[in-house]
N, CA, C and O atoms as a Tinker XYZ file with bonds, in Angstrom:
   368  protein
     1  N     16.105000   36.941000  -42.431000    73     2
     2  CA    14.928000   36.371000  -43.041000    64     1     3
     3  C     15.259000   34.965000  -43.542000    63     2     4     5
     4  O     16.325000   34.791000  -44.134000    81     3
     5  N     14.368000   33.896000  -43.331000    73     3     6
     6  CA    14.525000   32.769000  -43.484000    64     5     7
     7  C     13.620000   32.368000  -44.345000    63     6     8     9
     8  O     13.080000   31.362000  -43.883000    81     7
     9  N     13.055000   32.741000  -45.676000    73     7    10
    10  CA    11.625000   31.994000  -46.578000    64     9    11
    11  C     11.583000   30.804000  -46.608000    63    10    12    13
    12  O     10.521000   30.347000  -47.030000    81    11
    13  N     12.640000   29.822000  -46.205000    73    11    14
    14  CA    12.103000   28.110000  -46.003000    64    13    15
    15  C     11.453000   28.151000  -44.838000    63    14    16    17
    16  O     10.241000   27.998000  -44.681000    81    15
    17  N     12.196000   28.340000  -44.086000    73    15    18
    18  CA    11.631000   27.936000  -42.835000    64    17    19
    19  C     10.594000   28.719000  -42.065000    63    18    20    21
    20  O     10.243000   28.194000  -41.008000    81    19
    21  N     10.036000   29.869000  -42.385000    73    19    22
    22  CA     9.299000   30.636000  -42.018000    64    21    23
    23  C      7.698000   30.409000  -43.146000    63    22    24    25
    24  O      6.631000   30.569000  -42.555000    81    23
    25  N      7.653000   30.163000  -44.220000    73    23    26
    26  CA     6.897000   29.096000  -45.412000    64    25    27
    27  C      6.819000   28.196000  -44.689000    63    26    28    29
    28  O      5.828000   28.510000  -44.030000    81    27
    29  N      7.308000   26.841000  -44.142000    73    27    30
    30  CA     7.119000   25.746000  -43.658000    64    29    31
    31  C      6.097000   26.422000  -41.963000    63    30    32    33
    32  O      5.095000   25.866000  -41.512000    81    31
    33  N      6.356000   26.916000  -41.732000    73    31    34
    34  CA     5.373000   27.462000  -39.854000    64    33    35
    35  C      4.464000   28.109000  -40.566000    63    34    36    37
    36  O      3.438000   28.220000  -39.894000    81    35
    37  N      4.344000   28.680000  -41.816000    73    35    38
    38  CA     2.756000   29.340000  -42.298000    64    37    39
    39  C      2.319000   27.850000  -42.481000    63    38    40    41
    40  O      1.618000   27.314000  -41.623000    81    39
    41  N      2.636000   27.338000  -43.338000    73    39    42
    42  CA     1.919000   26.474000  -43.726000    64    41    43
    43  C      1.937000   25.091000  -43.216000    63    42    44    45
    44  O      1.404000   24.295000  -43.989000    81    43
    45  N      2.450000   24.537000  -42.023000    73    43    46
    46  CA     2.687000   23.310000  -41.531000    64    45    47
    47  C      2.347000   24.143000  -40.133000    63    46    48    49
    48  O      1.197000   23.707000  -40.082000    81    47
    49  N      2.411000   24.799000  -39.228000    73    47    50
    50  CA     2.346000   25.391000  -38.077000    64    49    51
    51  C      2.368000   24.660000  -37.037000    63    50    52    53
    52  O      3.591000   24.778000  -36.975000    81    51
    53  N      2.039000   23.739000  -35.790000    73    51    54
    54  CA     2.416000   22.678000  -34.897000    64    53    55
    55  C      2.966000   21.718000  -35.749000    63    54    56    57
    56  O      3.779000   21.111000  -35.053000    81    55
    57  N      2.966000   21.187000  -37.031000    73    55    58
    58  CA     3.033000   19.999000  -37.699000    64    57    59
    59  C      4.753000   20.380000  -38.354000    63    58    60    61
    60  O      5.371000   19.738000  -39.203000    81    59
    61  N      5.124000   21.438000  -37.729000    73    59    62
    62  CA     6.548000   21.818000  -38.411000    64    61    63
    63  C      7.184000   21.044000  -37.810000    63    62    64    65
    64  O      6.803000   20.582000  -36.735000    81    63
    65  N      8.558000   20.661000  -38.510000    73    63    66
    66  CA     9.827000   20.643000  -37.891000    64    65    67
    67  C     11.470000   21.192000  -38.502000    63    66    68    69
    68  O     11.996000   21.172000  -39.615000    81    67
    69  N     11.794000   21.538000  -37.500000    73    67    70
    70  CA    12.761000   22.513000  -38.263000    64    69    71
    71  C     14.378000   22.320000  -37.859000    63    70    72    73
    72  O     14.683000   22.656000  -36.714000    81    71
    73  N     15.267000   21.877000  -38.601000    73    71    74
    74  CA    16.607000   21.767000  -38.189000    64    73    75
    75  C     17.824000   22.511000  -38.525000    63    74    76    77
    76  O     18.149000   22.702000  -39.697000    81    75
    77  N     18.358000   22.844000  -37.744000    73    75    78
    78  CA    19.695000   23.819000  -37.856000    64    77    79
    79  C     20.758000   22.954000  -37.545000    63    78    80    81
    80  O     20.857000   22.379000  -36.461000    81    79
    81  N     22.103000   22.780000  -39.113000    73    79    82
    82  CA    22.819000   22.206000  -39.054000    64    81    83
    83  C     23.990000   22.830000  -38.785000    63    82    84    85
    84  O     23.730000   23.988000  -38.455000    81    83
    85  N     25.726000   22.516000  -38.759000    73    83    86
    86  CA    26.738000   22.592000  -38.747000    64    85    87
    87  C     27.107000   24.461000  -39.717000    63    86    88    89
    88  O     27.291000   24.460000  -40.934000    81    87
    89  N     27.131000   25.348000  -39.176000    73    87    90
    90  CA    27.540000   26.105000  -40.096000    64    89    91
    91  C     27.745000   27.753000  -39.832000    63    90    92    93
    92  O     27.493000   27.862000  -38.632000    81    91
    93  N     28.005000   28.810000  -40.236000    73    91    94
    94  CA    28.324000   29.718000  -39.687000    64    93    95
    95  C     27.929000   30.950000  -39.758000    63    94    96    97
    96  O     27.780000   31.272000  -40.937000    81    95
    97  N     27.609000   32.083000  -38.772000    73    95    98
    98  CA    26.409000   33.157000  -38.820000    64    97    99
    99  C     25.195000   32.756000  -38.127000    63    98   100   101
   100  O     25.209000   31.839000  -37.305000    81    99
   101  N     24.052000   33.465000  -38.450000    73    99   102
   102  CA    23.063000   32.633000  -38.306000    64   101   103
   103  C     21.786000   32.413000  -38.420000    63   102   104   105
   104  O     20.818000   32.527000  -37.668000    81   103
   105  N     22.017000   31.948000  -39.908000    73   103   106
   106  CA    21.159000   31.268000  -40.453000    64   105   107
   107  C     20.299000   30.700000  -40.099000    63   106   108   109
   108  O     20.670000   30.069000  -39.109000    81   107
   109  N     19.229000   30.502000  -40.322000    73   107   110
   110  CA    17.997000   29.700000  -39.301000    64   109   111
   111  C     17.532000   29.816000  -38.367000    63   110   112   113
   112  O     16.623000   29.141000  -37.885000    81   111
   113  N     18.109000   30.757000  -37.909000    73   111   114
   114  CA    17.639000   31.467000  -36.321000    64   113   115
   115  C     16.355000   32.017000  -36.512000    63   114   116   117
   116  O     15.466000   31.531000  -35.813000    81   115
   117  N     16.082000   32.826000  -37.217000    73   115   118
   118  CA    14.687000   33.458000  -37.837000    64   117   119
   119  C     13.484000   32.436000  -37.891000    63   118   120   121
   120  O     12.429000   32.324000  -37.266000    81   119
   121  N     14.149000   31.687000  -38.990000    73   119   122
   122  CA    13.101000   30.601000  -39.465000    64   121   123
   123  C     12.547000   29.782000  -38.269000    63   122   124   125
   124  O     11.343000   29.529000  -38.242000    81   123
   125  N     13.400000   29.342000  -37.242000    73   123   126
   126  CA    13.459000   28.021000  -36.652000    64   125   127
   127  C     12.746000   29.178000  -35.428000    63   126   128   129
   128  O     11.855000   28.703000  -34.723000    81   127
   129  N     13.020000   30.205000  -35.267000    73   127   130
   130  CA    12.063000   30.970000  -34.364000    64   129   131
   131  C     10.308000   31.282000  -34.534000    63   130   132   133
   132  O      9.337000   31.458000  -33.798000    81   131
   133  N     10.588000   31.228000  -35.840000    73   131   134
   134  CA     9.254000   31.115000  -36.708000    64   133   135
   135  C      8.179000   29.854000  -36.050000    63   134   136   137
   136  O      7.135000   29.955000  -35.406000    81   135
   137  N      9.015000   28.555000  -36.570000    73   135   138
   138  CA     8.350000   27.324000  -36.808000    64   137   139
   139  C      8.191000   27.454000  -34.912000    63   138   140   141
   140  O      7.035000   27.427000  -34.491000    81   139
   141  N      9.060000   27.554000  -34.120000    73   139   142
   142  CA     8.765000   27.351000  -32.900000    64   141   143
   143  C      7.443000   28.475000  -32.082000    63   142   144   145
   144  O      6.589000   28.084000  -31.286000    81   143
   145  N      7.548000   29.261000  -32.356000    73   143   146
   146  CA     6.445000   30.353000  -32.967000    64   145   147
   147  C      5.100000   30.229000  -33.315000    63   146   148   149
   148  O      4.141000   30.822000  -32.820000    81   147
   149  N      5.115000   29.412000  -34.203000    73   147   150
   150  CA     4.001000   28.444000  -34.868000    64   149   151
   151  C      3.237000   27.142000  -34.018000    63   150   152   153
   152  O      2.157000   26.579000  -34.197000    81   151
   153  N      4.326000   26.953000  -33.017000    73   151   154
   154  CA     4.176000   25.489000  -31.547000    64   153   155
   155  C      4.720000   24.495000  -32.885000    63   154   156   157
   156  O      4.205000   23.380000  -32.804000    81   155
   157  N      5.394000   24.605000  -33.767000    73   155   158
   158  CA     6.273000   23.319000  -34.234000    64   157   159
   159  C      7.411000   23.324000  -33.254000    63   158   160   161
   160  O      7.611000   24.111000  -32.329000    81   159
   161  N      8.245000   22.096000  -33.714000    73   159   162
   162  CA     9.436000   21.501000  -33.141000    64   161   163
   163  C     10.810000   22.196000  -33.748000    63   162   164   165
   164  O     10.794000   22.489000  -34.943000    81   163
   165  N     12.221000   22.523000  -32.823000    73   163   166
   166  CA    13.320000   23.147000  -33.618000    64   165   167
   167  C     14.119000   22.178000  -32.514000    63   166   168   169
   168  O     14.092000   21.872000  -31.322000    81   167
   169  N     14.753000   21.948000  -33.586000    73   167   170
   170  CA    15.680000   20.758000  -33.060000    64   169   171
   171  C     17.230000   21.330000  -34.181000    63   170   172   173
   172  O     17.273000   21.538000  -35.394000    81   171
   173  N     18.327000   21.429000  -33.109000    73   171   174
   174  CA    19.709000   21.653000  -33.923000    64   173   175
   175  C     21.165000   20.612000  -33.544000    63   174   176   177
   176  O     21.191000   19.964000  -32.498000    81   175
   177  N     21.926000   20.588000  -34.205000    73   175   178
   178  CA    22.782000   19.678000  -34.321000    64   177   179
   179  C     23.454000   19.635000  -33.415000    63   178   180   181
   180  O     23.911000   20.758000  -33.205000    81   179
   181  N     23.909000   18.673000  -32.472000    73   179   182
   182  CA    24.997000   18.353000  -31.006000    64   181   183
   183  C     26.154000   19.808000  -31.887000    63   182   184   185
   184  O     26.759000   19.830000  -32.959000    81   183
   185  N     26.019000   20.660000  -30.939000    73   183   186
   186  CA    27.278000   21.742000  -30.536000    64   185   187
   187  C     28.916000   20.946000  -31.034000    63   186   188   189
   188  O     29.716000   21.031000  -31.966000    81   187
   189  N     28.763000   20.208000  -29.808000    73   187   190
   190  CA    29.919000   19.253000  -29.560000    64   189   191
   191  C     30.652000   18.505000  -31.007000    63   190   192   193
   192  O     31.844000   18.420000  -31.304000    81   191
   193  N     29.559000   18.071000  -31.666000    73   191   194
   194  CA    29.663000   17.377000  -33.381000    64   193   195
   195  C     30.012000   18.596000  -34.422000    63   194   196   197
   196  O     30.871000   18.443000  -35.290000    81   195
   197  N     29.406000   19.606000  -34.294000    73   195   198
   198  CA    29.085000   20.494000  -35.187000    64   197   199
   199  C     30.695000   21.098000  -36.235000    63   198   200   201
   200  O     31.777000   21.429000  -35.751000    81   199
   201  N     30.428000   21.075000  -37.267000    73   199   202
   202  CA    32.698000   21.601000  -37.651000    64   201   203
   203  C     32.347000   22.930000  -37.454000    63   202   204   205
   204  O     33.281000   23.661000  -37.125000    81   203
   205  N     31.146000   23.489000  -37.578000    73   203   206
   206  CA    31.302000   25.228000  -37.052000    64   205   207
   207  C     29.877000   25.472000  -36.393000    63   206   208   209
   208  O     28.857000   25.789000  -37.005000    81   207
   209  N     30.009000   25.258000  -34.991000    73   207   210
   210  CA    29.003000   25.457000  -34.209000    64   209   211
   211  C     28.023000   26.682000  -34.023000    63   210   212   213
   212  O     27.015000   26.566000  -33.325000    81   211
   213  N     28.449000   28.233000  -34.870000    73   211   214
   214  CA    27.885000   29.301000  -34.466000    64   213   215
   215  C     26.536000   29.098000  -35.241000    63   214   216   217
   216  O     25.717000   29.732000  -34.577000    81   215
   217  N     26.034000   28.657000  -36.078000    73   215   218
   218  CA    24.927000   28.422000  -36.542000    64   217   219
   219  C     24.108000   27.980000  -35.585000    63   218   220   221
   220  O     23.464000   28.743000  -34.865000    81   219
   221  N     24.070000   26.653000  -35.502000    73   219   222
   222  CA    23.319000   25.683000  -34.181000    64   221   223
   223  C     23.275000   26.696000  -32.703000    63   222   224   225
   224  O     22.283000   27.196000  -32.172000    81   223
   225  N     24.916000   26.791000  -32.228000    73   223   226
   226  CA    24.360000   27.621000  -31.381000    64   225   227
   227  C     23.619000   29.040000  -31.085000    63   226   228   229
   228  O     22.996000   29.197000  -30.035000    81   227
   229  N     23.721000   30.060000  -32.065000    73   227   230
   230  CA    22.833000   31.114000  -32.438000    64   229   231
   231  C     21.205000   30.772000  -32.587000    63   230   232   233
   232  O     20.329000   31.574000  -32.263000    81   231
   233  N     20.927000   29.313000  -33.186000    73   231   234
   234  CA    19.691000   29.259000  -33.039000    64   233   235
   235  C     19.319000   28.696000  -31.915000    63   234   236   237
   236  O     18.104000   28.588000  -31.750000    81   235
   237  N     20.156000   28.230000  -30.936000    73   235   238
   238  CA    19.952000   27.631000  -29.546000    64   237   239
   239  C     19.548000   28.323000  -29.056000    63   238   240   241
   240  O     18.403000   28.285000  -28.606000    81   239
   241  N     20.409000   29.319000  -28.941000    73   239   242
   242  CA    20.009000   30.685000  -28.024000    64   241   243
   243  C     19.252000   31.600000  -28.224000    63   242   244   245
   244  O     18.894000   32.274000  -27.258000    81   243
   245  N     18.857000   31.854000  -29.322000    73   243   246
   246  CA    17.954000   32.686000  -29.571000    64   245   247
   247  C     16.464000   32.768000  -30.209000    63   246   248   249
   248  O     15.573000   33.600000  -30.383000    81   247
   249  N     16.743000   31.370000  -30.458000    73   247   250
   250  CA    15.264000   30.676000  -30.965000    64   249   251
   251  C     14.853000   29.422000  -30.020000    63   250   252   253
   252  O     13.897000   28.673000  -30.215000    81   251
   253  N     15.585000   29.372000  -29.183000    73   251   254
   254  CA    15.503000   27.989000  -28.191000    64   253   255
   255  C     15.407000   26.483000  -29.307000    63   254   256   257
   256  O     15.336000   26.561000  -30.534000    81   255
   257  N     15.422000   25.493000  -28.699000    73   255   258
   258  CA    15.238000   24.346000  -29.329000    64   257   259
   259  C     14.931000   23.146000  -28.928000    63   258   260   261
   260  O     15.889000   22.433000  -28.628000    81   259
   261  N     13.726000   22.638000  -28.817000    73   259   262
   262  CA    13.277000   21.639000  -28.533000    64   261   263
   263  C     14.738000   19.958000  -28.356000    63   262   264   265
   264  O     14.751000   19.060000  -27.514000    81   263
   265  N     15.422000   20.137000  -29.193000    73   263   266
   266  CA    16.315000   18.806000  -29.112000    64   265   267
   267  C     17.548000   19.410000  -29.932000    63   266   268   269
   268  O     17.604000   20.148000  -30.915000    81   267
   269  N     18.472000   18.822000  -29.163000    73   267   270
   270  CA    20.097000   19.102000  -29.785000    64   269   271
   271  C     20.796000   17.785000  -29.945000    63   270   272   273
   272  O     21.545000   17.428000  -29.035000    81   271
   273  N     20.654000   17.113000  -30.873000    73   271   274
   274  CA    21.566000   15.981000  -31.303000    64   273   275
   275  C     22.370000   16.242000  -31.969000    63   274   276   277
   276  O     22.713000   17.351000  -32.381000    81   275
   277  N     23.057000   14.570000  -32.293000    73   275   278
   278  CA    24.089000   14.589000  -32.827000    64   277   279
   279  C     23.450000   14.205000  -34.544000    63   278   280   281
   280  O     22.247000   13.977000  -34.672000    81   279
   281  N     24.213000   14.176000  -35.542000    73   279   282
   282  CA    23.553000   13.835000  -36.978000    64   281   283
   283  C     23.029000   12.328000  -37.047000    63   282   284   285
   284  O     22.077000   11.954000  -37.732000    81   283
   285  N     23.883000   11.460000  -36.147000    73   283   286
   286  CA    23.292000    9.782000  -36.464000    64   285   287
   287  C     22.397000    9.790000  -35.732000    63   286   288   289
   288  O     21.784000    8.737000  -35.559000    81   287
   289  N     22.034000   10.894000  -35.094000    73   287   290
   290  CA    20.101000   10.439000  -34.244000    64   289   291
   291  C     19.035000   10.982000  -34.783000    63   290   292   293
   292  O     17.866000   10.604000  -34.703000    81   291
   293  N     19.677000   12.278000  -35.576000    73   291   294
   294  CA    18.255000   13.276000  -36.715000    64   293   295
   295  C     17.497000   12.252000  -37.075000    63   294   296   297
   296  O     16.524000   12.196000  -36.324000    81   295
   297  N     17.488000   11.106000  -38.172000    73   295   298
   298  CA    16.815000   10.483000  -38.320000    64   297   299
   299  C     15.860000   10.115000  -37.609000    63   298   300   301
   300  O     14.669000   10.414000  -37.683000    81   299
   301  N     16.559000    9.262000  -36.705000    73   299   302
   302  CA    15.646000    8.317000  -35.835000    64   301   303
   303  C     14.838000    9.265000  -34.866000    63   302   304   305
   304  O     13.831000    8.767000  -34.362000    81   303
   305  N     15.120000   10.439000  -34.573000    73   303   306
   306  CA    13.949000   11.515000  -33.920000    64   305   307
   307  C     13.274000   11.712000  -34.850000    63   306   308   309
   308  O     12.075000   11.433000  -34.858000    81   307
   309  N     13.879000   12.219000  -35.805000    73   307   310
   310  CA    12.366000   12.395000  -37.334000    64   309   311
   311  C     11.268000   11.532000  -37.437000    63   310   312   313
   312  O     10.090000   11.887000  -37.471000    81   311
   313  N     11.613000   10.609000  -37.477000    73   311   314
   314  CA    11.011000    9.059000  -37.473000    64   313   315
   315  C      9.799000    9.300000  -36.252000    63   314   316   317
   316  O      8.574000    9.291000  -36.367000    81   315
   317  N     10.583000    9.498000  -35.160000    73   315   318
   318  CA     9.440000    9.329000  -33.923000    64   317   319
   319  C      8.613000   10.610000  -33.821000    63   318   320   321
   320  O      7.481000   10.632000  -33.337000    81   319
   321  N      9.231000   11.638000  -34.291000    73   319   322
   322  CA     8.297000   12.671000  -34.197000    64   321   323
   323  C      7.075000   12.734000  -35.287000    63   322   324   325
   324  O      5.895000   13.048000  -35.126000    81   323
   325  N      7.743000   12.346000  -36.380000    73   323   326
   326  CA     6.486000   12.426000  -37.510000    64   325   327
   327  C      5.215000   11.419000  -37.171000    63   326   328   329
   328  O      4.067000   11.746000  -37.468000    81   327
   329  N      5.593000    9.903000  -36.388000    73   327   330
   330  CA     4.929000    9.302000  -36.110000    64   329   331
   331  C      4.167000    9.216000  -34.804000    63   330   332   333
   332  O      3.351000    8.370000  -34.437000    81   331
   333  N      4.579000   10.180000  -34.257000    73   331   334
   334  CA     4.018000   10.820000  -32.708000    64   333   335
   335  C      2.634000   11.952000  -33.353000    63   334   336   337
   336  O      1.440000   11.896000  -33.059000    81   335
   337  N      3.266000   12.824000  -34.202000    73   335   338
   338  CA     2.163000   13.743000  -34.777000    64   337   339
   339  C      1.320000   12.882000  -35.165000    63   338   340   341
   340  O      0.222000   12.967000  -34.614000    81   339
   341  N      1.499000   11.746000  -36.237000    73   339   342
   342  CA     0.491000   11.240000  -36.759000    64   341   343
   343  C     -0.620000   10.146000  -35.979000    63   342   344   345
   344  O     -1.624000    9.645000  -36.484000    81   343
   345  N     -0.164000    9.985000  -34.791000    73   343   346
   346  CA    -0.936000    9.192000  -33.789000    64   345   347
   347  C     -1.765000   10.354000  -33.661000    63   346   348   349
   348  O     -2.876000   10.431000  -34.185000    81   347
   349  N     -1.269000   11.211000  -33.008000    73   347   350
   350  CA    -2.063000   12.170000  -32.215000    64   349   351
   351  C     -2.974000   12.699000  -33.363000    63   350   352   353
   352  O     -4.176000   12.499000  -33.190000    81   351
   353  N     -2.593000   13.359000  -34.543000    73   351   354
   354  CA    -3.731000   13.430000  -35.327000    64   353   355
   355  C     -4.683000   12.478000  -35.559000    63   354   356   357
   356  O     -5.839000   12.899000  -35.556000    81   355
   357  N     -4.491000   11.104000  -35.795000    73   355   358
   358  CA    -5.482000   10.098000  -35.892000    64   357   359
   359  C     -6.456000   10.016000  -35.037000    63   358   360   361
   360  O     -7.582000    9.627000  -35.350000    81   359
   361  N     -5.975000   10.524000  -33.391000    73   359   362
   362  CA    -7.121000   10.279000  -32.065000    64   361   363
   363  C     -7.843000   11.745000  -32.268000    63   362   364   365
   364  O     -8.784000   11.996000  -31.514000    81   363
   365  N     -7.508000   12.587000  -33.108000    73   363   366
   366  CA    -8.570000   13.899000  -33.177000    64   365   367
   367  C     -9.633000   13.732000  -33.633000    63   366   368
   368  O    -10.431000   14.668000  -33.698000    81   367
């Protein structure tokens, strides 16, 4: 059970976005299945970067994920995604 991230897809639902970082078990898999669930975005941390990858990859695999970066690009996808939603809401 994930109550952040499963709270964020009730109440944000396409407008979610959800990230799974560096860490171990797996955590966020639920949630980030949730928000994707919901038609939000799950995006988790480059494997490759990660100091303990079973997190990220548990939610790879089992919640799928829209984008797998590395941490110096989270931002700059945040950036374009929030401002991609908000175009597209504006032309509704």
């Amino acid at each position: 059970m994930d109550p952040l991230f499963e709270s964020v897809a009730r109440f944000y639902g396409p407008n979610a976005n959800g990230i799974v970082l560096s860490g171990g078990g797996h955590d966020g898999t639920d949630g980030l299945r949730a928000i994707k669930a919901g038609g939000g975005i799950g995006i988790v941390q480059s494997l490759d970067e990660a100091a303990n990858p079973s997190m990220p990859q548990c939610a790879l695999s089992s919640a799928g994920a829209d984008y797998c970066e590395p941490l110096d690009r989270l931002a700059t996808l945040l950036v374009l995604l929030v401002a991609d939603a908000a175009h597209s809401t504006a032309l509704d």
